[in-house]
C-alpha positions in Angstrom: 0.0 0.0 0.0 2.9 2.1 0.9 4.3 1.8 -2.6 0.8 2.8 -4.5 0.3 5.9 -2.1 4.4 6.9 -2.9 3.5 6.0 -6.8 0.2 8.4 -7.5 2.0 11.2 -5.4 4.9 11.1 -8.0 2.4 10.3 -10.5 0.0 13.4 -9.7 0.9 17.2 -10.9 1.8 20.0 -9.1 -0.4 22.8 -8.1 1.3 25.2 -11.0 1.2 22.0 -13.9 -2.7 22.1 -13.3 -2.5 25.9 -13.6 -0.5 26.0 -16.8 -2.3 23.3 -18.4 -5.8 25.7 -17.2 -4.1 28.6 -18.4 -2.9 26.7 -21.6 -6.5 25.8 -22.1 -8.0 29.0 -22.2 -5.6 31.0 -23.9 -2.2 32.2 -23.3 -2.1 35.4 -21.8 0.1 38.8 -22.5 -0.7 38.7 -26.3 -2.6 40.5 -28.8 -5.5 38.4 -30.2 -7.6 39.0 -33.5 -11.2 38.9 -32.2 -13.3 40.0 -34.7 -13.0 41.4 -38.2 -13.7 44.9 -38.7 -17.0 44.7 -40.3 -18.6 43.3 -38.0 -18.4 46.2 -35.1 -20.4 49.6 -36.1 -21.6 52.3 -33.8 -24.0 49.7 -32.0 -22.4 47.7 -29.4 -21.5 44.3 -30.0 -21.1 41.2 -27.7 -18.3 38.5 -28.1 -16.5 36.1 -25.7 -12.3 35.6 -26.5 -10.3 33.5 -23.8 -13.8 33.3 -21.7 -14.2 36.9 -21.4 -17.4 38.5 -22.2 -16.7 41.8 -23.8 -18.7 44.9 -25.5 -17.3 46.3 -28.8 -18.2 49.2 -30.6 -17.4 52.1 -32.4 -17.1 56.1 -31.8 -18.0 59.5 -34.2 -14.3 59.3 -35.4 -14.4 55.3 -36.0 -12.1 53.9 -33.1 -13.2 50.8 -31.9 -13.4 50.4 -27.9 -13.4 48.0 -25.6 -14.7 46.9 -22.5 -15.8 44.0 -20.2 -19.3 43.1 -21.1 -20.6 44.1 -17.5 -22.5 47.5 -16.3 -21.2 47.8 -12.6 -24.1 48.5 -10.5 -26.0 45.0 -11.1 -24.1 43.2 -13.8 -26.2 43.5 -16.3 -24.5 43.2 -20.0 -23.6 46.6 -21.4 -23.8 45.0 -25.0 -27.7 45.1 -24.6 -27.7 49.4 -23.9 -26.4 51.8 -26.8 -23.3 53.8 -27.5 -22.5 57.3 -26.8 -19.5 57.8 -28.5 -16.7 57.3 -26.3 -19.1 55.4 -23.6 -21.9 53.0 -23.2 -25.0 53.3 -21.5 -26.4 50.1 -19.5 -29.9 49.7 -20.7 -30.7 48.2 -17.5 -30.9 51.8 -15.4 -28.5 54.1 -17.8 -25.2 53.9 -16.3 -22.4 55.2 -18.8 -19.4 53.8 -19.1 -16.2 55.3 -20.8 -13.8 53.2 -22.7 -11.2 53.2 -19.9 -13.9 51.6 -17.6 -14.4 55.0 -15.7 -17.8 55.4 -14.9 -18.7 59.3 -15.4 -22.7 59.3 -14.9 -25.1 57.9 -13.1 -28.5 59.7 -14.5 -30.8 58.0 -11.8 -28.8 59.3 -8.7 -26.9 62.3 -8.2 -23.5 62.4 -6.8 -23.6 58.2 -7.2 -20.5 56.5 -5.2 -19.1 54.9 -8.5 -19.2 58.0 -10.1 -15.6 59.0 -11.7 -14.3 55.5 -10.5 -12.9 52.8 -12.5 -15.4 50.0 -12.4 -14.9 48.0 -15.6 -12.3 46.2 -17.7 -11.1 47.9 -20.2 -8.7 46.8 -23.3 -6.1 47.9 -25.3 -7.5 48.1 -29.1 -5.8 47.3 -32.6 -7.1 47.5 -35.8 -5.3 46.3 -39.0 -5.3 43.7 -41.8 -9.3 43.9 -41.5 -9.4 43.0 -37.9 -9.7 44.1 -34.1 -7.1 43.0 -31.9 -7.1 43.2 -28.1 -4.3 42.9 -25.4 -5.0 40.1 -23.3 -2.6 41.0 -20.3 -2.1 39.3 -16.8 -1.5 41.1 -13.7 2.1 41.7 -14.5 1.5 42.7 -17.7 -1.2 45.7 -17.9 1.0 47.5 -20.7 0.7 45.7 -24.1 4.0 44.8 -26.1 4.5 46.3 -29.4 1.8 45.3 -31.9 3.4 43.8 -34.7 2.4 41.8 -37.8 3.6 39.4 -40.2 5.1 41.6 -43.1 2.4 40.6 -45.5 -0.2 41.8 -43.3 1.6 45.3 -43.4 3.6 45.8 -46.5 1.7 48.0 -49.5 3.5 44.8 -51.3 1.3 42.3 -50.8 -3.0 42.1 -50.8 -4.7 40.4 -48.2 -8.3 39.3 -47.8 -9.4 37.9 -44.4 -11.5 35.3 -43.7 -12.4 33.9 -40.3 -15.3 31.7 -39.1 -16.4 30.2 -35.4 -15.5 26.5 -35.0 -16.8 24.4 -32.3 -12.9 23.4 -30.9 -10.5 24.3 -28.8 -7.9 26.9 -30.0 -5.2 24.2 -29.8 -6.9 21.7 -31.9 -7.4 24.3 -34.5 -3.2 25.2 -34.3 -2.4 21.7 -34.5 -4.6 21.0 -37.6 -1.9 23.6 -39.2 1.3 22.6 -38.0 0.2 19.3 -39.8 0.6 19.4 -43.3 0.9 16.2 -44.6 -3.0 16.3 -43.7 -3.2 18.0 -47.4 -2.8 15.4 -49.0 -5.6 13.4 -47.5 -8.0 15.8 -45.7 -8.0 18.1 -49.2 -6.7 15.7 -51.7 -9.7 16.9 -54.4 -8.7 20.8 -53.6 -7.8 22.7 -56.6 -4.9 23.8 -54.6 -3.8 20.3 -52.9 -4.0 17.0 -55.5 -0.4 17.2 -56.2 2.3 15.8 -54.8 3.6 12.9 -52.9 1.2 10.9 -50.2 4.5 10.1 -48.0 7.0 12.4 -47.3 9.9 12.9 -44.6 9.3 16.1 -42.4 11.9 18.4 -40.7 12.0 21.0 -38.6 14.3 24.4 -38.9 14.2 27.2 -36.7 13.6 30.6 -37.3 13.9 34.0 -35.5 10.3 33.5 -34.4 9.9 30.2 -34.1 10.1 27.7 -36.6 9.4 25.9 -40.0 8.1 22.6 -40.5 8.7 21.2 -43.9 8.5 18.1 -45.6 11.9 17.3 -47.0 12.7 17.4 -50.8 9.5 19.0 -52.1 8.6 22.1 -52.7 6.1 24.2 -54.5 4.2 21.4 -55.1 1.5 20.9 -52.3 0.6 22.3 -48.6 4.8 21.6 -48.3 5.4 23.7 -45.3 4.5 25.8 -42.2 5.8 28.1 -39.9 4.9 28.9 -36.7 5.9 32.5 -34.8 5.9 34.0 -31.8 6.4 37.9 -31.5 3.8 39.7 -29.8 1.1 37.3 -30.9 0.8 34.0 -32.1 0.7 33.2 -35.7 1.1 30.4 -38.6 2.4 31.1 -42.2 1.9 28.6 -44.8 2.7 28.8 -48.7 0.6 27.1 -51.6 1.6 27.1 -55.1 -0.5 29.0 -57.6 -0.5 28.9 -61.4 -0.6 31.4 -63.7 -4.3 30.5 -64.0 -5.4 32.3 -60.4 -3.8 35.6 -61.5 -0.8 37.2 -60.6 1.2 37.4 -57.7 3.2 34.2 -57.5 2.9 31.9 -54.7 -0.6 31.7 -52.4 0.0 32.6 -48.7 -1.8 32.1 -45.9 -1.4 33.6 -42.8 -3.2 32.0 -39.8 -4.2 33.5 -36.1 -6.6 31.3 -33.8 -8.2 33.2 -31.1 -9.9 31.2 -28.2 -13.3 31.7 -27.4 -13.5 29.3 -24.5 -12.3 25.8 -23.6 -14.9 24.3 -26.5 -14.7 27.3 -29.1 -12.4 29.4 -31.0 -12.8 31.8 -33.6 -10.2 31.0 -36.8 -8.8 33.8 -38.6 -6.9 33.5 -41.8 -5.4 35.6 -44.4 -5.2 34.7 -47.5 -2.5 37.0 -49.8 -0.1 37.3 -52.6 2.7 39.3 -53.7 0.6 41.9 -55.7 0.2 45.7 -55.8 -1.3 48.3 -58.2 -3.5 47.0 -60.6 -2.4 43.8 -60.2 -3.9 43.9 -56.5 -7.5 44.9 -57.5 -7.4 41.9 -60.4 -6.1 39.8 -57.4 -8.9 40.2 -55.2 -11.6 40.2 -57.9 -10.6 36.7 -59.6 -10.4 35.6 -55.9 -13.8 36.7 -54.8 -15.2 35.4 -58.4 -13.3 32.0 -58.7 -11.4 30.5 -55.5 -13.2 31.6 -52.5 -16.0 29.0 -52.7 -13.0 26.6 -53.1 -11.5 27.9 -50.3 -14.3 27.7 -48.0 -14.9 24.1 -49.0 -11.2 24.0 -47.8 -12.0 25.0 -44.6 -15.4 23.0 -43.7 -13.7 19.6 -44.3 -11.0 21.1 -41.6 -13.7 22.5 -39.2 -15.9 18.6 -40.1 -13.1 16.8 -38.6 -11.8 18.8 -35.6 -15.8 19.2 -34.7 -16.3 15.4 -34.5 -13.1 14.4 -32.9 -13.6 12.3 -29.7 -13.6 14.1 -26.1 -9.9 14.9 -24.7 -8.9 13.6 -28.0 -5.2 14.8 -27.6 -5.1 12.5 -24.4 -5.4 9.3 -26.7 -3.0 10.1 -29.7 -0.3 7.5 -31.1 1.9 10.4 -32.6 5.0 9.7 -35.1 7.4 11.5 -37.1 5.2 14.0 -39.3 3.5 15.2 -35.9 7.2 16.4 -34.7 5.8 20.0 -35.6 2.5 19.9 -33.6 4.7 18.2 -30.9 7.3 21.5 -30.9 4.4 24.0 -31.0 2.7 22.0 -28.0 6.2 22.2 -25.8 6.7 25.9 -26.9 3.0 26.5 -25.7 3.3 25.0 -22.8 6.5 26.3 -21.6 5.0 29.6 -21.9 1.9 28.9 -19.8 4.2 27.5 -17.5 6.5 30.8 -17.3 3.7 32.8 -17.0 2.3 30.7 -13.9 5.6 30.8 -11.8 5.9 34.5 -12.7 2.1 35.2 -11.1 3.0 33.0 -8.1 6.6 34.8 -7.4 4.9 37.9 -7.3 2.0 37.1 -5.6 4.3 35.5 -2.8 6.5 38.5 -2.6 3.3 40.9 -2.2 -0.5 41.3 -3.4 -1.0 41.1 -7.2 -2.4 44.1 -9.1 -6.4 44.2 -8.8 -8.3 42.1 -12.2 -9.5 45.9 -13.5 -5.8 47.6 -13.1 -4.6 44.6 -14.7 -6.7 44.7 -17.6 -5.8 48.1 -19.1 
């Protein structure tokens, strides 16, 4: 008996592995997430959930998205269901206004209210570029948001990109994983314009890179879903490379640039770019033959993707028999990990030496 109590207390995790692998689960914090594309957030407020955070979006005169948790301070009820006042919300509940730094700066049923010019609400750091809204997702430590930087082709005037991004019923790190994975082209999407070439075997290797690293099947390229790269700078993010004939226009090879941003532990909310090389005229024949010819395709793409991580058994990733061409879901797994795990240890040292910033300081 002595030996099976010794055995499950070596076998059981510590307090901080449970954490990380919690942490891990909902989403890694002190990055910037894509959490919506652009259109979708006008002058009305609008609800979403990222990393299990309910939070109100919406739009001033001047065009600036805001952001704030989803929650009027005085009884909780959700600020998406009131209306905007340019830089502030109104709770529809009993009219209590709150600014986009969480300050609340009226109270219309009571004068002189207590909460009145007090910070009451989360509020988030905003980005918009590429077609979305990006949010800071700090922890206590972290209330300032690194620099917001972007893959070059989201940025340079060089290249065109056209978003797309849908809601899949999986958890951010299945959806990764289906990327860092692409021998998966040649099965999943063997009957895709894009994928029905190329080798059905094929040794993979990984190389690093400044940001991460590539993952690469060995001895082919520009054939087939050959590679993908995986980067960590301020954000998270996958680049892959498809090649294109002369047939889809101009502007070389196909690009895709992926960002996954959780929605919960069950959900996430996929975003990718799709872009080539292509500026000047070229860029408006670009995105015209791709909204006339390939975009049905490349939805089709996606669904057989979203079918198959949808309908994958409960805690699938706890009953895998991995081998060699999984090496790059494996390394973006450890890197992920060791990063929930850093940012777990650096809560608890500085909790232990004294109190932790409160959630709403923390937030901005």
């Amino acid at each position: 008996m002595a030996m099976s109590i010794a055995s499950d207390a070596r076998s059981a995790p510590s307090a901080d592995a449970v954490a990380a692998e919690a942490l891990l689960n909902r989403g890694l914090r002190n990055l910037w997430y894509p959490v919506a594309p652009g259109w979708m957030v006008a002058s009305a407020p609008v609800g979403i959930t990222r990393l299990s955070e309910n939070i109100v979006l919406w739009r001033d005169a001047d065009g600036q998205v805001h952001a704030l948790e989803d929650r009027c301070p005085h009884r909780g009820a959700r600020l998406t269901l009131g209306w905007a006042l340019g830089d502030r919300v109104a709770c529809w509940y009993h009219g209590v206004e709150v600014r986009h730094d969480g300050v609340v700066p009226r109270v219309p049923a009571q004068a002189n209210a207590p909460m009145e010019g007090k910070r009451c609400v989360r509020s988030y750091h905003v980005r918009e570029a590429a077609g979305a809204i990006f949010l800071w997702f700090g922890d206590a430590l972290h209330a300032e948001p690194a620099e917001f930087t972007l893959p070059m082709e989201l940025t340079s005037p060089d290249y065109a990109a056209i978003l797309c991004t849908a809601h899949w019923k999986c958890n951010y790190r299945y959806a990764i994983d289906n990327v860092m994975d692409p021998m998966h082209g040649a099965y999943l999407h063997a009957q895709s314009h894009s994928m029905a070439e190329g080798d059905k075997h094929a040794e993979m290797r990984l190389r690093k890179t400044e940001t991460g690293f590539v993952f690469e099947k060995a001895g082919q390229r520009g054939v087939n879903f050959d590679w993908t790269e995986f980067g960590v700078t301020d954000s998270l993010w996958l680049r892959l490379e498809i090649p294109y004939g002369k047939q889809a226009g101009p502007g070389g090879a196909f690009t895709i640039v992926g960002m996954v941003a959780p929605v919960d532990e069950e959900h996430c909310r996929v975003f990718f770019w799709r872009i080539r090389k292509v500026s000047g005229w070229q860029r408006d024949t670009w995105k015209f033959l791709y909204r006339a010819r390939l975009e049905g395709l490349h939805w089709d793409v996606l669904e057989q993707d979203r079918v198959v991580l949808e309908d994958m058994a409960p805690q699938a990733r706890e009953h895998e028999f991995l081998y060699q061409h999984d090496a790059g879901l494996g390394r973006v797994r450890t890197t992920l990990a060791k990063m929930a795990r850093d940012q777990v240890k650096a809560l608890a040292a500085a909790s232990a030496d004294k109190p932790v910033a409160g959630a709403v300081s923390a937030a901005e």
